[in-house]
C-alpha positions as a LaTeX table, in Angstrom:
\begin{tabular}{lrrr}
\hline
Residue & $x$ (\AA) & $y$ (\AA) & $z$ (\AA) \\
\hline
Unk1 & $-22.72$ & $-39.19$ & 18.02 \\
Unk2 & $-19.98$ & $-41.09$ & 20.32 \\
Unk3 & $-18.90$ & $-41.01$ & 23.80 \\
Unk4 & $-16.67$ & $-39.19$ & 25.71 \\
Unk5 & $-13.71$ & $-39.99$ & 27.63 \\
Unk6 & $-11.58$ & $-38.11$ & 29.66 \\
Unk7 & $-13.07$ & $-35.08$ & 27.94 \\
Unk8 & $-12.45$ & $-36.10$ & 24.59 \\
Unk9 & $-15.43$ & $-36.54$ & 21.70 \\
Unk10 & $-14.96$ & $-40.12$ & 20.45 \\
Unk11 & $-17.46$ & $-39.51$ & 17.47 \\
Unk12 & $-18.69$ & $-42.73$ & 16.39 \\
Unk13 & $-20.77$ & $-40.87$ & 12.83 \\
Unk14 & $-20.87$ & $-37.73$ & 11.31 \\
Unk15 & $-24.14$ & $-35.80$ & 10.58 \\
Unk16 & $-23.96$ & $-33.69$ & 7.16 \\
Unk17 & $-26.03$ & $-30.61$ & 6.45 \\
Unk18 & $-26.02$ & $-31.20$ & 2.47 \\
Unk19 & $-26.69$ & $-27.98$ & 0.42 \\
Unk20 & $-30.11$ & $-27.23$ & 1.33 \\
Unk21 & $-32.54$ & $-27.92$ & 3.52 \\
Unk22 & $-35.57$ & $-27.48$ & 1.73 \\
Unk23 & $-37.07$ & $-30.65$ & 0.28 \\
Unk24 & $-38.24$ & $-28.99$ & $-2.99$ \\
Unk25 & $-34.77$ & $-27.73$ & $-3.62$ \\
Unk26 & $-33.40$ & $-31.43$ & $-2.56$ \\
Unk27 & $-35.44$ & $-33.36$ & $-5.12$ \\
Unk28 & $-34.37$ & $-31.09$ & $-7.98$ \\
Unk29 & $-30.77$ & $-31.51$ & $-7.30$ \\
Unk30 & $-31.02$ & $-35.10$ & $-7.13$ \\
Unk31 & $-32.41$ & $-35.28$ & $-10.43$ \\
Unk32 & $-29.70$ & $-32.24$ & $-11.43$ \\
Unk33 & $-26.81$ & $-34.46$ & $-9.77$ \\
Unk34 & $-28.36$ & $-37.58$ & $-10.81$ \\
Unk35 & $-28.15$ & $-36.40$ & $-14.75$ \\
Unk36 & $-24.85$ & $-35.09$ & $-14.36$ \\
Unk37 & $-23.08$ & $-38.12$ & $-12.57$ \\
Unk38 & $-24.95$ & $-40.72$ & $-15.43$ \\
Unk39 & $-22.99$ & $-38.38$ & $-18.42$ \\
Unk40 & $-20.02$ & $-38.24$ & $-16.31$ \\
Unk41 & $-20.07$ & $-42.35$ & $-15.93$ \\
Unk42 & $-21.22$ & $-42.97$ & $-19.00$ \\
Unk43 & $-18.23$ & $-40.61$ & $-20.56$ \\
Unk44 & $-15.24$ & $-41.64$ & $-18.91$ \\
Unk45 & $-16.22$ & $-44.99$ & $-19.35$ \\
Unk46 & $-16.64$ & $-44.74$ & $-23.59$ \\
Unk47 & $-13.35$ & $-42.49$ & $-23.51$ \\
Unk48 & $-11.55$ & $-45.38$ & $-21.81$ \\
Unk49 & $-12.98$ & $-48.04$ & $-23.89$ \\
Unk50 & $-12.59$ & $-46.17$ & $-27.23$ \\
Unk51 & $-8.94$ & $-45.58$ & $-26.05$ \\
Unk52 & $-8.69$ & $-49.31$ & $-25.20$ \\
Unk53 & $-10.49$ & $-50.57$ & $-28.72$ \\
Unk54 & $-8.87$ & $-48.20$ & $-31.73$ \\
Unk55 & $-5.53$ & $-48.83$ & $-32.14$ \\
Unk56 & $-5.09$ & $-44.81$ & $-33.76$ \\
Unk57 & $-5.75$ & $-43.71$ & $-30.49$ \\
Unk58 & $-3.06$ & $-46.27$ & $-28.80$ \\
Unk59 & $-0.33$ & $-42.81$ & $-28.29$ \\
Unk60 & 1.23 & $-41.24$ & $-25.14$ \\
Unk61 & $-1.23$ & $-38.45$ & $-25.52$ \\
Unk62 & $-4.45$ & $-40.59$ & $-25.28$ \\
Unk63 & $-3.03$ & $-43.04$ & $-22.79$ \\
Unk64 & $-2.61$ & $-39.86$ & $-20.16$ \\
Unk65 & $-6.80$ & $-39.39$ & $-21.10$ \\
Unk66 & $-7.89$ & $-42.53$ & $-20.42$ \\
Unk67 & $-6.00$ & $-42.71$ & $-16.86$ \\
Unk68 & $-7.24$ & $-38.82$ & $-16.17$ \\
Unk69 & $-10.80$ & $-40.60$ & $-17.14$ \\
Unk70 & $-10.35$ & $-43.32$ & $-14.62$ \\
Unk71 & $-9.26$ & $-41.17$ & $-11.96$ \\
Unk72 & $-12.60$ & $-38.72$ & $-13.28$ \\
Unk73 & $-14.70$ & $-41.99$ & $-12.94$ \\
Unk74 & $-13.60$ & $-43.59$ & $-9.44$ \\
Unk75 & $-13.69$ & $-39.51$ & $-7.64$ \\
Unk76 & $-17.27$ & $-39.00$ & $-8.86$ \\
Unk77 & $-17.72$ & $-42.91$ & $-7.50$ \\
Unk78 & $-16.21$ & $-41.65$ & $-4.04$ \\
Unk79 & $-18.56$ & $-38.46$ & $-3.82$ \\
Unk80 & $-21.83$ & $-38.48$ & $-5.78$ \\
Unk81 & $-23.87$ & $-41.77$ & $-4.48$ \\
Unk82 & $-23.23$ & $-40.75$ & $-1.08$ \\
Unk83 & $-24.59$ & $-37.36$ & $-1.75$ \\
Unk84 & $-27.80$ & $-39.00$ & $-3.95$ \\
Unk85 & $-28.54$ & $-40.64$ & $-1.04$ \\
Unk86 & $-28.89$ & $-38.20$ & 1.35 \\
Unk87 & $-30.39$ & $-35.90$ & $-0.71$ \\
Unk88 & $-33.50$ & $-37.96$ & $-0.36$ \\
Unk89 & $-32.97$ & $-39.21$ & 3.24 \\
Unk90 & $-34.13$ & $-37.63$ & 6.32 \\
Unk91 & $-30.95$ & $-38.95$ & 8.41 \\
Unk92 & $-27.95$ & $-37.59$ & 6.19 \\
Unk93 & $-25.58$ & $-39.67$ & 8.56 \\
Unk94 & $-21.96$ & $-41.18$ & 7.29 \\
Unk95 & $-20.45$ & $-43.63$ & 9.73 \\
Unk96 & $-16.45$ & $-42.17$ & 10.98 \\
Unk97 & $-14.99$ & $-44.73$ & 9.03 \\
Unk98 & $-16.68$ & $-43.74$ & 5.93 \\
Unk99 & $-16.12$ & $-40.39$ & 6.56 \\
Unk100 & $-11.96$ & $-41.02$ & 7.02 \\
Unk101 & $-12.22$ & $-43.29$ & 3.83 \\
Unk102 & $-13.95$ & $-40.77$ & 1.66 \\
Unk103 & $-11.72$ & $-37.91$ & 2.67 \\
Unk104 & $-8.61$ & $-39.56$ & 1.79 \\
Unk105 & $-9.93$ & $-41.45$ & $-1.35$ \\
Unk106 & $-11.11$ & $-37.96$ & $-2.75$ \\
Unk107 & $-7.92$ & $-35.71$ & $-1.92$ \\
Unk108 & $-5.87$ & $-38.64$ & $-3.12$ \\
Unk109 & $-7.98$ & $-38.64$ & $-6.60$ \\
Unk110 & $-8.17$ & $-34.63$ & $-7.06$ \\
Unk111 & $-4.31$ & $-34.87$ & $-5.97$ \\
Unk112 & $-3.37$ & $-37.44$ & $-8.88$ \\
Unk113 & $-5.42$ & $-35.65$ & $-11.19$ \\
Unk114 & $-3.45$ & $-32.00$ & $-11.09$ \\
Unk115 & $-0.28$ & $-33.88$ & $-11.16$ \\
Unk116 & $-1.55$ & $-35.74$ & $-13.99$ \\
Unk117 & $-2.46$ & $-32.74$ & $-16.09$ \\
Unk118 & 0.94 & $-31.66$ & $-15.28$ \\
Unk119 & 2.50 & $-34.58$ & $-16.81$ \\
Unk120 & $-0.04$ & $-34.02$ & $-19.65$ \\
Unk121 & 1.04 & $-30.85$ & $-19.91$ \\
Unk122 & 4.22 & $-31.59$ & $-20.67$ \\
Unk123 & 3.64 & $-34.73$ & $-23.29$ \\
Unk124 & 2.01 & $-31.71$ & $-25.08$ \\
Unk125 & 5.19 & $-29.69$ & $-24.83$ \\
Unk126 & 7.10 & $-32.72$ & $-26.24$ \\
Unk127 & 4.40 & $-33.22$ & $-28.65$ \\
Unk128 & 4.34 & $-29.52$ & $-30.25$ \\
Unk129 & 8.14 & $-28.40$ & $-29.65$ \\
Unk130 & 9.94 & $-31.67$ & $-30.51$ \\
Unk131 & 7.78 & $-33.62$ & $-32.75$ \\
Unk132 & 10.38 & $-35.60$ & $-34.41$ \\
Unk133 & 11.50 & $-37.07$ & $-31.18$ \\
Unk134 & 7.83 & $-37.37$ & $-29.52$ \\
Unk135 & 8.13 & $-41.58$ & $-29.76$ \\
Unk136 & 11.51 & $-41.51$ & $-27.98$ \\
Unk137 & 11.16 & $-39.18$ & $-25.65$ \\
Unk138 & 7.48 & $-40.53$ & $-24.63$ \\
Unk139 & 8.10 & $-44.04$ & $-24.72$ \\
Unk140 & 5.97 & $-46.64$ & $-22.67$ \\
Unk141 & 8.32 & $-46.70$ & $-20.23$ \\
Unk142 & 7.94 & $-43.06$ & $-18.79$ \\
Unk143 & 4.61 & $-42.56$ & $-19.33$ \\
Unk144 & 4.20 & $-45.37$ & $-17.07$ \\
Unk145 & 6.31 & $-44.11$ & $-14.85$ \\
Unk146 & 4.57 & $-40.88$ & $-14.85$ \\
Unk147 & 0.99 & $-41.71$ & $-14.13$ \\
Unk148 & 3.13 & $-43.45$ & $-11.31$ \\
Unk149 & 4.75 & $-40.61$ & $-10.19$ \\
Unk150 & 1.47 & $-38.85$ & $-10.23$ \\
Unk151 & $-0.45$ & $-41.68$ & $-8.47$ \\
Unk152 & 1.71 & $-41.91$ & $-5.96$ \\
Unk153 & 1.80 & $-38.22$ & $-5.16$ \\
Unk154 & $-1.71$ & $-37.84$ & $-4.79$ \\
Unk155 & $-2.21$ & $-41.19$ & $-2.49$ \\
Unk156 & 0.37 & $-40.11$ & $-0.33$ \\
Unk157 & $-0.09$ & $-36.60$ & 0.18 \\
Unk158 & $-3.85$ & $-37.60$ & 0.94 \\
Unk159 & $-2.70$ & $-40.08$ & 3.64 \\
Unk160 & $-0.91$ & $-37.62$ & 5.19 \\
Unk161 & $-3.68$ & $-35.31$ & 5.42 \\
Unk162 & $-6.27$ & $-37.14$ & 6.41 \\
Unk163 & $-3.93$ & $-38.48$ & 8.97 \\
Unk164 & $-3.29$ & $-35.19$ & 10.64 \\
Unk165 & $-7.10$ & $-33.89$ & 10.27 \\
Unk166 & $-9.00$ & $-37.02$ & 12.28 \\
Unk167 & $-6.12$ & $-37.11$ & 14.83 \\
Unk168 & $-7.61$ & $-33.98$ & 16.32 \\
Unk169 & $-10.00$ & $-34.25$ & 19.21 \\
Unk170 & $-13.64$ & $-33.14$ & 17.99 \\
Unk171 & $-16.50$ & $-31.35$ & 19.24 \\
Unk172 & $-19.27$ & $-31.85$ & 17.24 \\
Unk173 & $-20.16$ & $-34.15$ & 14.84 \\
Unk174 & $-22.18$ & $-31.98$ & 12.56 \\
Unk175 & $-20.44$ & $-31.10$ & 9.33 \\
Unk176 & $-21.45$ & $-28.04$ & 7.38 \\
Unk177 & $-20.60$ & $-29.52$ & 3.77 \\
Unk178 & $-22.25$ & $-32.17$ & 1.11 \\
Unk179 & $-19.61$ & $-34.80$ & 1.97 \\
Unk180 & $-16.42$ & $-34.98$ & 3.98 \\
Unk181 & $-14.08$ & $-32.45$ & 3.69 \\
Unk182 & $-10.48$ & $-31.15$ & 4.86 \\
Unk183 & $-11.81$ & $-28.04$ & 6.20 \\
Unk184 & $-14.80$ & $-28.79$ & 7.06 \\
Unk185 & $-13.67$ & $-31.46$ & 9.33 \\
Unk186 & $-11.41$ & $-29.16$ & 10.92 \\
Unk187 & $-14.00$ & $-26.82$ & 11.95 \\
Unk188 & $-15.31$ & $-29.45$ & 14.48 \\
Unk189 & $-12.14$ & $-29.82$ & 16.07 \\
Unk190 & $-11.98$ & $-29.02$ & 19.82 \\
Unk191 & $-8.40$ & $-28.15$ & 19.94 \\
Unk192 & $-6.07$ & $-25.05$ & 17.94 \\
Unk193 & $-6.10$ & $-25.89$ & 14.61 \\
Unk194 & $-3.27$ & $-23.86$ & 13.06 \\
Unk195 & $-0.83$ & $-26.53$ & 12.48 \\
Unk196 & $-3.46$ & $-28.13$ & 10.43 \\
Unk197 & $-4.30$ & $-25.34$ & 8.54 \\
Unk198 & $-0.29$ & $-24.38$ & 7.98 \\
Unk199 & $-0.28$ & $-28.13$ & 6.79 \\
Unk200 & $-3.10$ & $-28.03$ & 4.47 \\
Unk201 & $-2.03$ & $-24.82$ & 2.78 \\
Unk202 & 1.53 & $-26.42$ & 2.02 \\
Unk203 & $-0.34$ & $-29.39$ & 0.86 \\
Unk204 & $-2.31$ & $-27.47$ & $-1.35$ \\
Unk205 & 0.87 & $-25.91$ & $-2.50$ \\
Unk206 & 2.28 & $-28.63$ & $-3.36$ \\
Unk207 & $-0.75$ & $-30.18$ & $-4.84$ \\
Unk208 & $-1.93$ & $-27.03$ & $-7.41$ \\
Unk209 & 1.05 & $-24.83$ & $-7.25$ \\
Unk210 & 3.70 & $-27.37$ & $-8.30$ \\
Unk211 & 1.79 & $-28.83$ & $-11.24$ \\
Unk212 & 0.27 & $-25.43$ & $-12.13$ \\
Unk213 & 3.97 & $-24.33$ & $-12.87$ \\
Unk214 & 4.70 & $-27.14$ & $-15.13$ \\
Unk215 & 1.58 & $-26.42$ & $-17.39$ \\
Unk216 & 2.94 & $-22.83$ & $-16.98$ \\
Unk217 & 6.19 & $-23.62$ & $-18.11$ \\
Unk218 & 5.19 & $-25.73$ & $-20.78$ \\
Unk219 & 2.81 & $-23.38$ & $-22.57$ \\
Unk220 & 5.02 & $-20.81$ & $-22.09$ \\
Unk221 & 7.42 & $-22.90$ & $-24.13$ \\
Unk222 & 4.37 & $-24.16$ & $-26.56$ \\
Unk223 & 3.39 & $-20.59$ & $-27.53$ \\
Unk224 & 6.71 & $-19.66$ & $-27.81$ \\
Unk225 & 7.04 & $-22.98$ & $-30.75$ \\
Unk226 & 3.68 & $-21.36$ & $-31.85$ \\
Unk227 & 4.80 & $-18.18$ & $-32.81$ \\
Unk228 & 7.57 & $-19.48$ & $-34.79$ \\
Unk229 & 5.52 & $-21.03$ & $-36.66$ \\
Unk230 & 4.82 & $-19.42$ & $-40.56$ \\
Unk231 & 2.16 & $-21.13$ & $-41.48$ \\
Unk232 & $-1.74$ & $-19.86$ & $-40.16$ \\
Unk233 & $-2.79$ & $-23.99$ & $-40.68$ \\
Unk234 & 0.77 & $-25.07$ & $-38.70$ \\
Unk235 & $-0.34$ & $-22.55$ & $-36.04$ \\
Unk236 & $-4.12$ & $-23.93$ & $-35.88$ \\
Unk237 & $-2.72$ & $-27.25$ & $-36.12$ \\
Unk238 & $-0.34$ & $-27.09$ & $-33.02$ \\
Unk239 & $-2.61$ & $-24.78$ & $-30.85$ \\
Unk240 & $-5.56$ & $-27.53$ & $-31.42$ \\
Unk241 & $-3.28$ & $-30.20$ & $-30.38$ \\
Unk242 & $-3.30$ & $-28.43$ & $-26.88$ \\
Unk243 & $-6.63$ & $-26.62$ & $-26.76$ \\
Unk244 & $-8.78$ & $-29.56$ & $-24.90$ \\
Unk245 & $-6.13$ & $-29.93$ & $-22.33$ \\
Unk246 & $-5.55$ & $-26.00$ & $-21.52$ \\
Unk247 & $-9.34$ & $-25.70$ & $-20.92$ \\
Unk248 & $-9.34$ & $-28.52$ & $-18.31$ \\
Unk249 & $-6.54$ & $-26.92$ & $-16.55$ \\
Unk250 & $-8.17$ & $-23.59$ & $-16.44$ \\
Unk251 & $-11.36$ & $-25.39$ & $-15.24$ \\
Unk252 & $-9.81$ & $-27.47$ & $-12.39$ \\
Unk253 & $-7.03$ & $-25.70$ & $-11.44$ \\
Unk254 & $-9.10$ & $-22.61$ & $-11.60$ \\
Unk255 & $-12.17$ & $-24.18$ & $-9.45$ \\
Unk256 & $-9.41$ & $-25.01$ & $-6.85$ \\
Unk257 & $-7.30$ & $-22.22$ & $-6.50$ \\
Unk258 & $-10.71$ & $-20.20$ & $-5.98$ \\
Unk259 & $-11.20$ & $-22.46$ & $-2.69$ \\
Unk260 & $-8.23$ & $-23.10$ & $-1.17$ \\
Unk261 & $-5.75$ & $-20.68$ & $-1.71$ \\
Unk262 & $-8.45$ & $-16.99$ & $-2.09$ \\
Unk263 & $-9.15$ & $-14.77$ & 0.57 \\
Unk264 & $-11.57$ & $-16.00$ & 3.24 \\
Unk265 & $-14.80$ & $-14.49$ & 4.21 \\
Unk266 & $-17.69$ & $-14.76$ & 5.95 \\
Unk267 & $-19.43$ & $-16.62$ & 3.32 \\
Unk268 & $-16.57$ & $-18.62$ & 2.86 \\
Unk269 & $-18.21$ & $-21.98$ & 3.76 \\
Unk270 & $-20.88$ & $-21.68$ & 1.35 \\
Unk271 & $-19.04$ & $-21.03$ & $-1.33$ \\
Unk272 & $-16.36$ & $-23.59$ & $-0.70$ \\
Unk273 & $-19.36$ & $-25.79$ & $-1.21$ \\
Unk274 & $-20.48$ & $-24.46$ & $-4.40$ \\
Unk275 & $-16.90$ & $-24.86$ & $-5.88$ \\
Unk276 & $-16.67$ & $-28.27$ & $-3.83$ \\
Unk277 & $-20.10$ & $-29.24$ & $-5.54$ \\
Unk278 & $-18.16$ & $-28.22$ & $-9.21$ \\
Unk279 & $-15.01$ & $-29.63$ & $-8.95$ \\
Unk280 & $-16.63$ & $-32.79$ & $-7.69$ \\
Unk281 & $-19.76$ & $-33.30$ & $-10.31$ \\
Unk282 & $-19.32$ & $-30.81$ & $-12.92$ \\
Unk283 & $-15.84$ & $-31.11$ & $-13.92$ \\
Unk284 & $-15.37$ & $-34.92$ & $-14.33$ \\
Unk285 & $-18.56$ & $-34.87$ & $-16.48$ \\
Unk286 & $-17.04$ & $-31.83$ & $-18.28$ \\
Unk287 & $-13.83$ & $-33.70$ & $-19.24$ \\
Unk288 & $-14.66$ & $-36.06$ & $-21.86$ \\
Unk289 & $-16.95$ & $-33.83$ & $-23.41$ \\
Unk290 & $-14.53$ & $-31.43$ & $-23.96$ \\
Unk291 & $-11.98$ & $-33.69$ & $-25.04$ \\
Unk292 & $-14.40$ & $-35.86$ & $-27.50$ \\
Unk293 & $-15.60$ & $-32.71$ & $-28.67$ \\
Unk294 & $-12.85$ & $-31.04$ & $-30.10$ \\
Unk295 & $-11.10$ & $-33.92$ & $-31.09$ \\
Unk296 & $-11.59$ & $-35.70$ & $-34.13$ \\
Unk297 & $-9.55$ & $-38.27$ & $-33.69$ \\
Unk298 & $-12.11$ & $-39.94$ & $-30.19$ \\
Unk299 & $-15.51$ & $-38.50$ & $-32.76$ \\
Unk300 & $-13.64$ & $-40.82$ & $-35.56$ \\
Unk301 & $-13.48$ & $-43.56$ & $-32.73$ \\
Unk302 & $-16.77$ & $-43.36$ & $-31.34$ \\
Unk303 & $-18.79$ & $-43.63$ & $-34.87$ \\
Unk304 & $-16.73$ & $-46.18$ & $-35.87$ \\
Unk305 & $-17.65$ & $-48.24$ & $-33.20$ \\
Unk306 & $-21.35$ & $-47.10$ & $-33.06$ \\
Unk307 & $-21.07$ & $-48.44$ & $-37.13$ \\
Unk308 & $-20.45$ & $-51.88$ & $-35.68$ \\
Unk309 & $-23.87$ & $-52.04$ & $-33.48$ \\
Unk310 & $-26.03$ & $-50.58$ & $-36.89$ \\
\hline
\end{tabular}
């Protein structure tokens, strides 16, 4: 575990529980997680080379989907091998520095990933309720400056967060979760923890709540444009435009919310967990399936390029 000095747990590793202890149970969600982190790889990835290869897809709309793929790709990179592994090992151990760079790398992904469906959000808005302007107003320049802006958010709210959490003095070194998490590192601390936890619920404010009002705000606006419109194909037209990108908000933001901000319990830990295990398998393999799906434009874009290999 570590050594202590002057009464204080220098913890050297981290021991993690996983989701089950039973090695039946462990094999099949290896094979469960296994399939699910292949189709999320193997997704992103063609989204962001289809993106990168057909020029009709070379718009502010699919530029935001290939950098929300990328940031899909690298979190399920920081989580899911780490949690293969130990699935099948008897010693589910993660070195501390592994631990601290895990933590931050996956708050600072999730982080960039609501403010980027935010900024998506709004290039929708744009999109539907000024169309005639949608080149000027989303030119190269501020989407650029907008994944930025996102980035940037996300990487530095982590740092500050992780920061704060493995500053405290710890106890144990037995963590009740799959991989390492904010709260679940703070439930080994040794010391009061209720600056932490006043500093992870304005982080998580600022992190959900903020972006979550901008896609507010600009579907409020978008069904406003909506219902102005006369025609039942303008209307279809405008809402399938937006449709892809409303049900990954509702999915992440959703998934999210549910953990961090609802009531606590009892069970609390085990289902922060279970929406922990979502939001960090399901939902980036989710993404590009729903977007390629119900767009015609990436389906156009994949069989052309699947023509090229016949």
């Amino acid at each position: 575990m570590g050594r202590s000095i002057n009464n204080q747990t220098w913890v050297t590793e981290f021991i993690l529980l996983g989701l089950s202890s039973d090695w039946g149970t462990q094999v099949f969600l290896f094979v469960l997680i296994l399939a699910m982190y292949l189709v999320t790889t193997v997704g992103n990835s063609l989204i962001i080379l289809l993106i990168r290869l057909d020029s009709r897809l070379q718009t502010p709309m699919y530029f935001f989907l290939s950098v929300l793929s990328l940031v899909d790709l690298c979190y399920g990179n920081s989580v899911a091998p780490q949690m293969l592994a130990h699935l099948l090992s008897a010693h589910k151990c993660i070195p501390f520095h592994s631990c601290v760079l895990q933590l931050y790398t996956s708050l600072a992904l999730g982080g960039s990933e609501f403010f980027l469906l935010g900024a998506m959000a709004y290039d929708r808005y744009v999109a539907v309720c000024h169309p005639l302007h949608y080149t000027v107003i989303m030119h190269g320049g501020l989407c650029l400056g907008l994944v930025a802006g996102c980035l940037v958010a996300g990487f530095s709210n982590s740092l500050m967060e992780t920061v704060i959490t493995f500053r405290l003095p710890l106890c144990h070194n037995v963590i009740n979760h799959f991989a390492c998490e904010t709260l679940a590192v703070l439930r080994l601390a040794c010391v009061d923890i209720s600056f932490n936890q006043v500093m992870v619920a304005i982080s998580g404010f600022l992190v959900i709540m903020l972006p979550c009002s901008l896609v507010l705000f600009s579907y409020a606006r978008i069904v406003a444009a909506i219902l102005h419109i006369r025609s039942t194909q303008g209307r279809r037209k405008a809402f399938g435009t937006c449709a892809s990108h409303l049900a990954v908000v509702c999915m992440c933001f959703g998934a999210t919310i549910f953990t961090y901000l609802g009531p606590r319990s009892a069970s609390s830990v085990e289902k922060e967990k279970m929406v922990a295990l979502f939001y960090a398998v399901v939902a980036p393999m989710l993404n590009p399936l729903i977007y390629s799906l119900r767009n015609k434009e990436v389906m156009a874009a994949l069989w052309k390029l699947l023509d090229k290999f016949r």
